[in-house]
PyMOL Python script that loads the backbone (N, CA, C, O; Angstrom):
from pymol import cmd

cmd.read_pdbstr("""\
ATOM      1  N   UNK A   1      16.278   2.769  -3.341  1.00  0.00           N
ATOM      2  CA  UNK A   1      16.013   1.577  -4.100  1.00  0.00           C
ATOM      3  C   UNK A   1      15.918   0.407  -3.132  1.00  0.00           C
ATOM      4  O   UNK A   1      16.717   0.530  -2.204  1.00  0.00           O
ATOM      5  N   UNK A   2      15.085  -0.818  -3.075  1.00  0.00           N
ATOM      6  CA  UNK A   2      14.859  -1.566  -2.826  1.00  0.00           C
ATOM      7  C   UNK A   2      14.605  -3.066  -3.343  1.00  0.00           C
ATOM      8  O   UNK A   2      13.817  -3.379  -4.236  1.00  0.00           O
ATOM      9  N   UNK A   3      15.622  -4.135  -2.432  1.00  0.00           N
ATOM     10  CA  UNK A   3      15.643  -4.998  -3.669  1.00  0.00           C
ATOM     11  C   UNK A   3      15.058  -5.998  -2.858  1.00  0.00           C
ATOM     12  O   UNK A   3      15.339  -6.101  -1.664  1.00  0.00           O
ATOM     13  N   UNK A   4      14.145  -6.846  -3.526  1.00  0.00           N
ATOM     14  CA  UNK A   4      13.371  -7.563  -2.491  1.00  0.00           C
ATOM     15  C   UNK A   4      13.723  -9.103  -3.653  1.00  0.00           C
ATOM     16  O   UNK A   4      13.877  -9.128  -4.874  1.00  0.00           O
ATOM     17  N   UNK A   5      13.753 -10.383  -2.491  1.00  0.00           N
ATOM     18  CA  UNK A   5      14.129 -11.870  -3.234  1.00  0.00           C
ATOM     19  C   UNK A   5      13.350 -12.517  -2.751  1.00  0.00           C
ATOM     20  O   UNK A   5      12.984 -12.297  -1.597  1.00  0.00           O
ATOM     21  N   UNK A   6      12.762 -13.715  -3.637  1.00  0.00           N
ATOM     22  CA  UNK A   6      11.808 -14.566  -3.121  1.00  0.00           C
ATOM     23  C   UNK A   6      13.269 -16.064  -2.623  1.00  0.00           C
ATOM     24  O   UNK A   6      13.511 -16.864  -3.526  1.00  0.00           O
ATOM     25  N   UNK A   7      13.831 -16.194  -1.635  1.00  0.00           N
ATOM     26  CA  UNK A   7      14.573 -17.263  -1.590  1.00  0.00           C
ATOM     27  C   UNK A   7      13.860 -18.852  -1.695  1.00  0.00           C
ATOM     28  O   UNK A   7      14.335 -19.897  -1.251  1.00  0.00           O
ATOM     29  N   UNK A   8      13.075 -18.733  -2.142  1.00  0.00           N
ATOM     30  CA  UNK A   8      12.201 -20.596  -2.561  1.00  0.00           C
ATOM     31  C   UNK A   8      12.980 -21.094  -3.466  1.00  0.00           C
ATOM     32  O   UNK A   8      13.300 -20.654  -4.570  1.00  0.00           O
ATOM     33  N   UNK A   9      13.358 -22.359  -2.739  1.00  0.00           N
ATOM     34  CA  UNK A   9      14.329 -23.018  -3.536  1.00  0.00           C
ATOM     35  C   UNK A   9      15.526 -22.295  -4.364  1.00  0.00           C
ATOM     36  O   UNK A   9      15.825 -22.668  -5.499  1.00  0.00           O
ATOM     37  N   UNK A  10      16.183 -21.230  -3.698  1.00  0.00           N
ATOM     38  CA  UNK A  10      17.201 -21.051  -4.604  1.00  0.00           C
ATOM     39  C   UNK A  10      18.378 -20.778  -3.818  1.00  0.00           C
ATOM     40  O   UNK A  10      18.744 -19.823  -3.134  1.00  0.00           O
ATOM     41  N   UNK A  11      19.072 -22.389  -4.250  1.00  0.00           N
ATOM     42  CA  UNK A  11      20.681 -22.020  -3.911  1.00  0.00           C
ATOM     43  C   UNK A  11      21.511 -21.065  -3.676  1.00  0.00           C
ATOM     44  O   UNK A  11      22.003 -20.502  -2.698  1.00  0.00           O
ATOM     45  N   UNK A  12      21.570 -20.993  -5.211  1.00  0.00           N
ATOM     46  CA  UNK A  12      22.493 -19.560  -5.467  1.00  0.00           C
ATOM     47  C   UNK A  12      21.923 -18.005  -4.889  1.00  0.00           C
ATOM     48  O   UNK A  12      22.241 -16.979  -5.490  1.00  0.00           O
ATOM     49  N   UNK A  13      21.178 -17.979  -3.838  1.00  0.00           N
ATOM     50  CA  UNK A  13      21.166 -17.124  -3.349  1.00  0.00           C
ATOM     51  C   UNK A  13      21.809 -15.662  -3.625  1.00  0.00           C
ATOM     52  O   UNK A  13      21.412 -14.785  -4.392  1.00  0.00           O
ATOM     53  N   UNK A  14      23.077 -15.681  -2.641  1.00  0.00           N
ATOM     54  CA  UNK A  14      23.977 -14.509  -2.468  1.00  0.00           C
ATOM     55  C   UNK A  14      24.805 -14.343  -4.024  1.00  0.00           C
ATOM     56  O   UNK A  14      25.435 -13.336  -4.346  1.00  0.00           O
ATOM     57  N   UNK A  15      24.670 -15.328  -4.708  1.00  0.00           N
ATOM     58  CA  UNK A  15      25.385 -14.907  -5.803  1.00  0.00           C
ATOM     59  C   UNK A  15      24.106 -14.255  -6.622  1.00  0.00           C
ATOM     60  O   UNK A  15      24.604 -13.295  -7.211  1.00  0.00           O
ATOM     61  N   UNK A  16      22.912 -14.302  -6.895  1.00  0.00           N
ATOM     62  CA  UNK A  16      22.054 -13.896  -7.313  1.00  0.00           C
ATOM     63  C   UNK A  16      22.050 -12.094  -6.813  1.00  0.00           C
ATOM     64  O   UNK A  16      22.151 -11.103  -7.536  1.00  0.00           O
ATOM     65  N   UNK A  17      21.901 -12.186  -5.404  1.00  0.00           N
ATOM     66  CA  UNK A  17      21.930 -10.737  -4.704  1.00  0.00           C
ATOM     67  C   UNK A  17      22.978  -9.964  -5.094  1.00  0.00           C
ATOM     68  O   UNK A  17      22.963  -8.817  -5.542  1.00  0.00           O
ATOM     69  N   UNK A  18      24.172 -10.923  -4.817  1.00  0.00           N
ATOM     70  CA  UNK A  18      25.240  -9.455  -5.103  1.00  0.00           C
ATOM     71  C   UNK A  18      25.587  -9.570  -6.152  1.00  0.00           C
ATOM     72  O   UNK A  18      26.768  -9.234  -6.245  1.00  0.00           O
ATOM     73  N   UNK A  19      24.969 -10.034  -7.484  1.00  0.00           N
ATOM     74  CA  UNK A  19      25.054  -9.735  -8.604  1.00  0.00           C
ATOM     75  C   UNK A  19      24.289  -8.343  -9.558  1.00  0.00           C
ATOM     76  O   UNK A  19      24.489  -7.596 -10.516  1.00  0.00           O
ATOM     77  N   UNK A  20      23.246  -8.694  -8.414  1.00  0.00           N
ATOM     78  CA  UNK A  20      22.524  -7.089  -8.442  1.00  0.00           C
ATOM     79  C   UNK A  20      22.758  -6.326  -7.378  1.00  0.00           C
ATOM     80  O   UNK A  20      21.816  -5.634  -6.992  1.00  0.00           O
ATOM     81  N   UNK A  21      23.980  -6.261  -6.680  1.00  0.00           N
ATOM     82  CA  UNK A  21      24.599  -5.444  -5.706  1.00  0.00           C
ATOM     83  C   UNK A  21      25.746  -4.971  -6.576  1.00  0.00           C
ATOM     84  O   UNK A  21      25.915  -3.760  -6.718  1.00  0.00           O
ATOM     85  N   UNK A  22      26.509  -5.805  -7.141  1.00  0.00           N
ATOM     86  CA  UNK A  22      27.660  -5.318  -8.275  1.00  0.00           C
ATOM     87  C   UNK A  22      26.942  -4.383  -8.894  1.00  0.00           C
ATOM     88  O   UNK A  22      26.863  -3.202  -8.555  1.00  0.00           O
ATOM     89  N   UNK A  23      26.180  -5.126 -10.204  1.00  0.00           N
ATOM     90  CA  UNK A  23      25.510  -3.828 -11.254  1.00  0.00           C
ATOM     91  C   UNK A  23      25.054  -2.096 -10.276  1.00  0.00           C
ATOM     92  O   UNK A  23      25.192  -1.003 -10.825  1.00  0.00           O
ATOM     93  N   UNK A  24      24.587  -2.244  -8.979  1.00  0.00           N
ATOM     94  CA  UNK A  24      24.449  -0.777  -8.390  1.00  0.00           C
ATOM     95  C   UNK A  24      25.270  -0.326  -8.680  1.00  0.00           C
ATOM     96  O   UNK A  24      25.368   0.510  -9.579  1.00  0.00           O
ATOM     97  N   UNK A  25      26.386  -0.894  -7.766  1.00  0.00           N
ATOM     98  CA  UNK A  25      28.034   0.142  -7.660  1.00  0.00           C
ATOM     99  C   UNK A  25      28.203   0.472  -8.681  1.00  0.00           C
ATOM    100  O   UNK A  25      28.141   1.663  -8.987  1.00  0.00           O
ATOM    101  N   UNK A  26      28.549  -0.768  -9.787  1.00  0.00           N
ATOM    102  CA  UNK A  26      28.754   0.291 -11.032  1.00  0.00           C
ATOM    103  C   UNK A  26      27.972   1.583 -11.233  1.00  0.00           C
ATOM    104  O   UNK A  26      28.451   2.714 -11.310  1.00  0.00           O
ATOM    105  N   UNK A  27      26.450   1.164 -11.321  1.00  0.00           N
ATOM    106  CA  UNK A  27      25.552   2.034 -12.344  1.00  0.00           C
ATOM    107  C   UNK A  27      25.757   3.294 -11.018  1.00  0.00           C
ATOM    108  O   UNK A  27      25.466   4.335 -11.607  1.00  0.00           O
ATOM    109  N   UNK A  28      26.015   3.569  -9.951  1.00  0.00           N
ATOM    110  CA  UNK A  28      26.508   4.391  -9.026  1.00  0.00           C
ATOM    111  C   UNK A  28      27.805   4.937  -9.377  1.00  0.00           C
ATOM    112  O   UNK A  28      27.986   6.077  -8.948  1.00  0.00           O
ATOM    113  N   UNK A  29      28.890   4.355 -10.137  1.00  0.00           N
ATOM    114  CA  UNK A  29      29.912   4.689 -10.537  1.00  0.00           C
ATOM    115  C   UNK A  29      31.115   4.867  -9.324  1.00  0.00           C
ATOM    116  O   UNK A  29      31.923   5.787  -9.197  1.00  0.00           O
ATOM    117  N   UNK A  30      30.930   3.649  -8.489  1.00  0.00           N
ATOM    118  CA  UNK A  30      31.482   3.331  -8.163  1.00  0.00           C
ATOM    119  C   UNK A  30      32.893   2.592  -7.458  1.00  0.00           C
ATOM    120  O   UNK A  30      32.313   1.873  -6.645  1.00  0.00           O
ATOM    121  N   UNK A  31      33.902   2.398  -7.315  1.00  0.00           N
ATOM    122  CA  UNK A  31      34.873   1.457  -7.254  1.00  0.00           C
ATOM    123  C   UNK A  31      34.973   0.388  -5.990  1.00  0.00           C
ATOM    124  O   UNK A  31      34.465   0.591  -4.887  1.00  0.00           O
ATOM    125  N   UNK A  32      35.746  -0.824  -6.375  1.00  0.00           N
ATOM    126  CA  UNK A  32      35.593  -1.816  -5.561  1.00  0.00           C
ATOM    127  C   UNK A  32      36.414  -0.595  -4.585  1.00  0.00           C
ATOM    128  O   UNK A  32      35.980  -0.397  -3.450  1.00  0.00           O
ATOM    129  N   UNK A  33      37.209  -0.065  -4.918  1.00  0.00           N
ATOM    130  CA  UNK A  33      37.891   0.694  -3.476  1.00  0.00           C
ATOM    131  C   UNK A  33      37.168   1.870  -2.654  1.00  0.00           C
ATOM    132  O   UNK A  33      37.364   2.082  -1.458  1.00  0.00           O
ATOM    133  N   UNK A  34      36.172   2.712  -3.608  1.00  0.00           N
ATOM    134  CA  UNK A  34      34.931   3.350  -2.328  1.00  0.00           C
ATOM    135  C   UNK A  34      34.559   2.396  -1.999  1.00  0.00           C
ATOM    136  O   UNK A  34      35.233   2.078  -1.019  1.00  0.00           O
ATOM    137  N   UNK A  35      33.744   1.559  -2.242  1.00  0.00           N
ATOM    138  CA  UNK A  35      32.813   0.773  -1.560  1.00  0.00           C
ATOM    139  C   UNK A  35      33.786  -0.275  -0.289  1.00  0.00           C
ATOM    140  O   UNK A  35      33.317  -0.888   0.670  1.00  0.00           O
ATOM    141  N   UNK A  36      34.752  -0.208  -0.583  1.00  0.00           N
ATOM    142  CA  UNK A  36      35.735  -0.889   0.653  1.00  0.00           C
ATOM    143  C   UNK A  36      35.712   0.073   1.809  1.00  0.00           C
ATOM    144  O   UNK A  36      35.558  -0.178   3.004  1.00  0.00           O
ATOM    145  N   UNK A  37      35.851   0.946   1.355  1.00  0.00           N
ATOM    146  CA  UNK A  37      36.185   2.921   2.238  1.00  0.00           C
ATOM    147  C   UNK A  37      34.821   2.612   3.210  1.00  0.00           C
ATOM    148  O   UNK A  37      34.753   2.409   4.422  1.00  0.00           O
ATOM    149  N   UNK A  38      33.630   2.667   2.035  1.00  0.00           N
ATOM    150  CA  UNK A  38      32.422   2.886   2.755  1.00  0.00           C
ATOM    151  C   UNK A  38      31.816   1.853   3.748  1.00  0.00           C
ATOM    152  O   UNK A  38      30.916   2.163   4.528  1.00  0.00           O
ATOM    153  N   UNK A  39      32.464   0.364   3.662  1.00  0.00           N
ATOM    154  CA  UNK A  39      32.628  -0.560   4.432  1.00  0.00           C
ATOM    155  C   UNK A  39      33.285  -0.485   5.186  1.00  0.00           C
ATOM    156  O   UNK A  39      32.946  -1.102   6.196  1.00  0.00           O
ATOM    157  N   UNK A  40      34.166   0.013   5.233  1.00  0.00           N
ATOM    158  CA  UNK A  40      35.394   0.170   6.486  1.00  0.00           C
ATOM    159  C   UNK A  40      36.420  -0.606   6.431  1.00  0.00           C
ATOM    160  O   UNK A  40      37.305  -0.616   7.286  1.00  0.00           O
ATOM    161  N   UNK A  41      36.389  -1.372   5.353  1.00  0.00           N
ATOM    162  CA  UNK A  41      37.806  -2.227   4.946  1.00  0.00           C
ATOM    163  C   UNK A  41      38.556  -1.973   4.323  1.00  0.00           C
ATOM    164  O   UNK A  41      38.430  -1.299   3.301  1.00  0.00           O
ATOM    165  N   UNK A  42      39.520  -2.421   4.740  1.00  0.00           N
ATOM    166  CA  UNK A  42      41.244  -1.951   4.171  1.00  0.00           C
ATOM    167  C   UNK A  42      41.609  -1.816   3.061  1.00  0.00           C
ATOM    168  O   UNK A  42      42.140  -0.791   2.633  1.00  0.00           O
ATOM    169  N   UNK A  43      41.330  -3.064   2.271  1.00  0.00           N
ATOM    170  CA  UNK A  43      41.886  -3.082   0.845  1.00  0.00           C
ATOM    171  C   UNK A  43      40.446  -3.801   0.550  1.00  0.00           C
ATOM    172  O   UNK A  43      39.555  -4.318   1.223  1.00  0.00           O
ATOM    173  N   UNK A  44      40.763  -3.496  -1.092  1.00  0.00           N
ATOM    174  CA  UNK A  44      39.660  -4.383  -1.980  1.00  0.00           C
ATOM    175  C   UNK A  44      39.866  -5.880  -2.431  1.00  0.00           C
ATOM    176  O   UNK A  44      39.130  -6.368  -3.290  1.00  0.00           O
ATOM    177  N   UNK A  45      41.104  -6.759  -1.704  1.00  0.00           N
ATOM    178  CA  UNK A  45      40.760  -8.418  -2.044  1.00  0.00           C
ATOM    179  C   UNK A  45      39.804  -8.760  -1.187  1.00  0.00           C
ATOM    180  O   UNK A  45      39.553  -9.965  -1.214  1.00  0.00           O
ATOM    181  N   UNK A  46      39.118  -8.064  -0.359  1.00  0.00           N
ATOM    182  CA  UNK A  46      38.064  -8.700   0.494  1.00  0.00           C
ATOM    183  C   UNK A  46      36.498  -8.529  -0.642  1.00  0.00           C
ATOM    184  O   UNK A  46      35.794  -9.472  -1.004  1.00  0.00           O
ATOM    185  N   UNK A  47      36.248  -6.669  -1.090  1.00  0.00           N
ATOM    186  CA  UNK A  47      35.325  -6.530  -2.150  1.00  0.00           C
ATOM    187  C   UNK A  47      35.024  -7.824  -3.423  1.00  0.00           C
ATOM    188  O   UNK A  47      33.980  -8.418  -3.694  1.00  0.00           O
ATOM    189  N   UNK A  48      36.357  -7.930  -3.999  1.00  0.00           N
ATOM    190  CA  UNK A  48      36.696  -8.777  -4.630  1.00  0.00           C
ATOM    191  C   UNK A  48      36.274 -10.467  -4.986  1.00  0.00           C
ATOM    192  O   UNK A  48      35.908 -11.169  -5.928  1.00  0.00           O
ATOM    193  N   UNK A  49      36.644 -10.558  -3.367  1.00  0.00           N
ATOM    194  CA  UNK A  49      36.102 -12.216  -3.085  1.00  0.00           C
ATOM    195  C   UNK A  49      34.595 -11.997  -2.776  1.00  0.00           C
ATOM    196  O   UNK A  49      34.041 -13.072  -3.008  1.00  0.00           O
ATOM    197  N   UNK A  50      34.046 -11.440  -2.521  1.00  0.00           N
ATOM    198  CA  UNK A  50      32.658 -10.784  -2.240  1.00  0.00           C
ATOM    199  C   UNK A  50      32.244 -11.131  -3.575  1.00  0.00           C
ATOM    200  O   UNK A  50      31.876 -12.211  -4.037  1.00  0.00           O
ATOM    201  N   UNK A  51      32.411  -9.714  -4.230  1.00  0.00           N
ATOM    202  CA  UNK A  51      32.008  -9.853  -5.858  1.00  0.00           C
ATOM    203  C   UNK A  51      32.013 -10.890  -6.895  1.00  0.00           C
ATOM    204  O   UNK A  51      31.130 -11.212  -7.691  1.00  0.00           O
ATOM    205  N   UNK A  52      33.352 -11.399  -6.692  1.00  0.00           N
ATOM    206  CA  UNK A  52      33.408 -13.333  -7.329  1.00  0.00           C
ATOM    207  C   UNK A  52      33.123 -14.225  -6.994  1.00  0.00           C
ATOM    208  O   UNK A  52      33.443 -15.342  -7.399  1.00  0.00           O
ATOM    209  N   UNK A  53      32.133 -13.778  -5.781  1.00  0.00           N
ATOM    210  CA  UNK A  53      31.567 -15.472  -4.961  1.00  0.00           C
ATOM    211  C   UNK A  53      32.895 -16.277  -4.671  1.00  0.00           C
ATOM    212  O   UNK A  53      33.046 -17.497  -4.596  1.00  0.00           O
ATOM    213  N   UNK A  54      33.711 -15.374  -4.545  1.00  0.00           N
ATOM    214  CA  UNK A  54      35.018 -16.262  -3.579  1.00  0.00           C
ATOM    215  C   UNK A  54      35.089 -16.626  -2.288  1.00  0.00           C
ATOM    216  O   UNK A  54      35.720 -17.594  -1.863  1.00  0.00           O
ATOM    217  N   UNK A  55      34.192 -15.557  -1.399  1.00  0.00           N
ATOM    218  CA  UNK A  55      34.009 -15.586  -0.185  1.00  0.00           C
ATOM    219  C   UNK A  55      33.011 -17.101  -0.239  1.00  0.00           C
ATOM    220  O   UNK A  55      31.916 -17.101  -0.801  1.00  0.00           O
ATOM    221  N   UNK A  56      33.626 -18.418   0.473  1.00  0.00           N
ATOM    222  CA  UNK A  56      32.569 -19.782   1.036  1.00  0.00           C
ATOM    223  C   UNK A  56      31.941 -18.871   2.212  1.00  0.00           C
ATOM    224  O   UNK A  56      32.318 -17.854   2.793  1.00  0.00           O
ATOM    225  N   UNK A  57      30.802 -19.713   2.293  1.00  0.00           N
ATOM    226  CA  UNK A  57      29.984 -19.161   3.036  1.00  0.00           C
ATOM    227  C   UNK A  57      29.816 -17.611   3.156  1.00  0.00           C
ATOM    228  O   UNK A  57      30.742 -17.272   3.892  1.00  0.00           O
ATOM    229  N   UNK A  58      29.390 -16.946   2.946  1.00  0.00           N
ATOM    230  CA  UNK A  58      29.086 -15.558   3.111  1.00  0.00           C
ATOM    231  C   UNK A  58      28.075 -15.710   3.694  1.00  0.00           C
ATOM    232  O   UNK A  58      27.255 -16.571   3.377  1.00  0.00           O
ATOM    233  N   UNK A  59      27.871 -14.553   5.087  1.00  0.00           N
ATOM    234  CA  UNK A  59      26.940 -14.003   5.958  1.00  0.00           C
ATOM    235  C   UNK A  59      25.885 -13.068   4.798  1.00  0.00           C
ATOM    236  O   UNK A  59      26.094 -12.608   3.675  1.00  0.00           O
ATOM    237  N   UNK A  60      24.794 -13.075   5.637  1.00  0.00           N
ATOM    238  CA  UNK A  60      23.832 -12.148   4.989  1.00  0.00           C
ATOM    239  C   UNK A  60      23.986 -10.954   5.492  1.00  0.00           C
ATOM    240  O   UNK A  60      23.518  -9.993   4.882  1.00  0.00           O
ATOM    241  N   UNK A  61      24.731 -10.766   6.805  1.00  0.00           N
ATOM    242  CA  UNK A  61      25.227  -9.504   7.440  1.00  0.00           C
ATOM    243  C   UNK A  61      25.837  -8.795   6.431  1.00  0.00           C
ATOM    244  O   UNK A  61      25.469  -7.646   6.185  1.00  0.00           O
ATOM    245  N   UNK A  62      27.098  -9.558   5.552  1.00  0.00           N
ATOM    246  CA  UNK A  62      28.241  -9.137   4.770  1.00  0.00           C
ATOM    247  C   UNK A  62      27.312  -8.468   3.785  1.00  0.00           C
ATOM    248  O   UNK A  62      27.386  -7.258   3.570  1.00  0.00           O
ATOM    249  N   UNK A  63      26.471  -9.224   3.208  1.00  0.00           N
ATOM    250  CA  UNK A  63      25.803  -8.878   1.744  1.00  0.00           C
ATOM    251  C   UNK A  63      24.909  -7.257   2.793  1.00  0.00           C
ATOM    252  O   UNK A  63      24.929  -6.106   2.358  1.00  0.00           O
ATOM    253  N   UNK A  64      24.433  -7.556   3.751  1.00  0.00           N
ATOM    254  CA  UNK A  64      23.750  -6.756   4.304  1.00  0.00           C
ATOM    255  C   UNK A  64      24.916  -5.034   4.801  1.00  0.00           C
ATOM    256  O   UNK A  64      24.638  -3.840   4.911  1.00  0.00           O
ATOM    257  N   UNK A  65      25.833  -5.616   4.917  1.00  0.00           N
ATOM    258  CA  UNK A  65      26.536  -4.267   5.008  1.00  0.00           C
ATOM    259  C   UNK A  65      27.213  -3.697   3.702  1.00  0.00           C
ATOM    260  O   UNK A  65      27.581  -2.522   3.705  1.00  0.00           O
ATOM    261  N   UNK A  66      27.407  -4.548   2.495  1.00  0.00           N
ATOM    262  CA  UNK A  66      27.889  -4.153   1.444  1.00  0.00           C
ATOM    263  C   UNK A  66      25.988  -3.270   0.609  1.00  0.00           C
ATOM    264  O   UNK A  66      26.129  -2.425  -0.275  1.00  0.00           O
ATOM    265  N   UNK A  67      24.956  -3.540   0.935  1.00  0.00           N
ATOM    266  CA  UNK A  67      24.122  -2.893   0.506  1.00  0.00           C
ATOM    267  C   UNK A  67      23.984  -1.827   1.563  1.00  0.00           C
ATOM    268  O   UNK A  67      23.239  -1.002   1.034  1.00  0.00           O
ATOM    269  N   UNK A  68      24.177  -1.555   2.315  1.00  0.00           N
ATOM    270  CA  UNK A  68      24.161  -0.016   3.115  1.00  0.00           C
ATOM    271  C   UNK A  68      25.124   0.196   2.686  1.00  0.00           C
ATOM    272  O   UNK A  68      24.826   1.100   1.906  1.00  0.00           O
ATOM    273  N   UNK A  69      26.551  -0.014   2.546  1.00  0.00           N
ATOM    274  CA  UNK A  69      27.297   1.047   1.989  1.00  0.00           C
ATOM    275  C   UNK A  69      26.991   1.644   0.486  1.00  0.00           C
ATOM    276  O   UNK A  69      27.726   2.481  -0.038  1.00  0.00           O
ATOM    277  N   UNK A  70      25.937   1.162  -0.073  1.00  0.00           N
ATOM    278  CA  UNK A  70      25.457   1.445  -1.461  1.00  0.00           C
ATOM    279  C   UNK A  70      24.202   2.621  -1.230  1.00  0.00           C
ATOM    280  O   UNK A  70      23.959   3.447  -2.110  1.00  0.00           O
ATOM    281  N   UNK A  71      23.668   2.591  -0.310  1.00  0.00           N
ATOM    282  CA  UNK A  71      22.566   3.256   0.657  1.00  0.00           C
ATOM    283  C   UNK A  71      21.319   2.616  -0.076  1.00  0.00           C
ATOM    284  O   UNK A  71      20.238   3.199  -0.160  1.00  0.00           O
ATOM    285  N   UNK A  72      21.542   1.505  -0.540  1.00  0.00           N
ATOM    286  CA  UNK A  72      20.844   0.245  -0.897  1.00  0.00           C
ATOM    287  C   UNK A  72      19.713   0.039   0.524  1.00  0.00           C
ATOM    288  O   UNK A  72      19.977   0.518   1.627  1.00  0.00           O
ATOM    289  N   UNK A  73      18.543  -0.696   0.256  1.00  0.00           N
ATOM    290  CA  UNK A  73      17.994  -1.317   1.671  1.00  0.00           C
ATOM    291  C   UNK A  73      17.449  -2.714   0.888  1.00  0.00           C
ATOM    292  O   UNK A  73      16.842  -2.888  -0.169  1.00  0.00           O
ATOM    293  N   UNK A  74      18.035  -3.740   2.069  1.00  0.00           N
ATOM    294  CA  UNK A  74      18.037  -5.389   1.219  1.00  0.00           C
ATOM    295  C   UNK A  74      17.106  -6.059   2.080  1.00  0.00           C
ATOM    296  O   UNK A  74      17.276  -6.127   3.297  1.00  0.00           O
ATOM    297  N   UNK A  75      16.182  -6.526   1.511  1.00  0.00           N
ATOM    298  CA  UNK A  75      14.792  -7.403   1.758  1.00  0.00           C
ATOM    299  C   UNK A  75      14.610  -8.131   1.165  1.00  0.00           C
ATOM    300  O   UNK A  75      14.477  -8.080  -0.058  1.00  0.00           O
ATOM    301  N   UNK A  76      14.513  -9.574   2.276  1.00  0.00           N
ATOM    302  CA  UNK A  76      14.333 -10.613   1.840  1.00  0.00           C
ATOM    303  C   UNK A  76      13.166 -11.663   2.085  1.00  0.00           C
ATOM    304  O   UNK A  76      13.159 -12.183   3.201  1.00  0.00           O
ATOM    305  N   UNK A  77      12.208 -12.031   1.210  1.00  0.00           N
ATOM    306  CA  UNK A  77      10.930 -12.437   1.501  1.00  0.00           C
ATOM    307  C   UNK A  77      10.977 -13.870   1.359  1.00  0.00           C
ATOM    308  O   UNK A  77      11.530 -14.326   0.358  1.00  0.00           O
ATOM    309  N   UNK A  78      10.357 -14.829   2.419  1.00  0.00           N
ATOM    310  CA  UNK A  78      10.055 -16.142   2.131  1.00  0.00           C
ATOM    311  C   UNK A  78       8.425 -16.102   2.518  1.00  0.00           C
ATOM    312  O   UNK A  78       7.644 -15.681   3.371  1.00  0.00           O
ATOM    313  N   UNK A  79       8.492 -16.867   1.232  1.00  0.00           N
ATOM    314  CA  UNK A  79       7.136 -17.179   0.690  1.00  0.00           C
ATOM    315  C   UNK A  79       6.449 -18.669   0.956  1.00  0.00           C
ATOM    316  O   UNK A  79       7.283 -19.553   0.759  1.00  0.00           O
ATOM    317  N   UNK A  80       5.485 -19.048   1.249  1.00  0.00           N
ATOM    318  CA  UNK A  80       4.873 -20.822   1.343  1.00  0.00           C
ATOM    319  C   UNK A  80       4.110 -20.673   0.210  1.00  0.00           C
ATOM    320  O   UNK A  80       3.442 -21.615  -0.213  1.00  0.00           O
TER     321      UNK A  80
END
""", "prot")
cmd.dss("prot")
cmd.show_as("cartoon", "prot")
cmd.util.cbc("prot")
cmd.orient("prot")
């Protein structure tokens, strides 16, 4: 699966993305604690702040390694 974003003019970015990064895991059947496993992190208050847009500033790396651990591939298009 492939999820491709037009970022023109839009703020909310990463909350947009990993809102359709959440719905995978689920519809994958998932838990915030595989997907921590499959990240390589310890516990799930890190998934967590991820998932609730708790994390300020979030890297696109982060969003970018939470969609490989989904075996997700994340593409992002800017458009003029």
């Amino acid at each position: 699966m492939v999820y491709q974003f037009d970022v023109r003019g839009h703020t909310m970015l990463s909350a947009r993305v990993l809102h359709q990064l959440v719905e995978e895991r689920k519809r994958q059947g998932l838990t915030q604690k595989d997907l921590a496993e499959r990240m390589g992190v310890r516990n799930t208050s890190y998934i967590q702040k991820i998932e609730y847009n708790k994390e300020r500033d979030i890297k696109l790396s982060t969003i970018e390694r939470y969609a490989n651990a989904l075996g997700v591939k994340l593409e992002i298009s800017i458009k003029h």
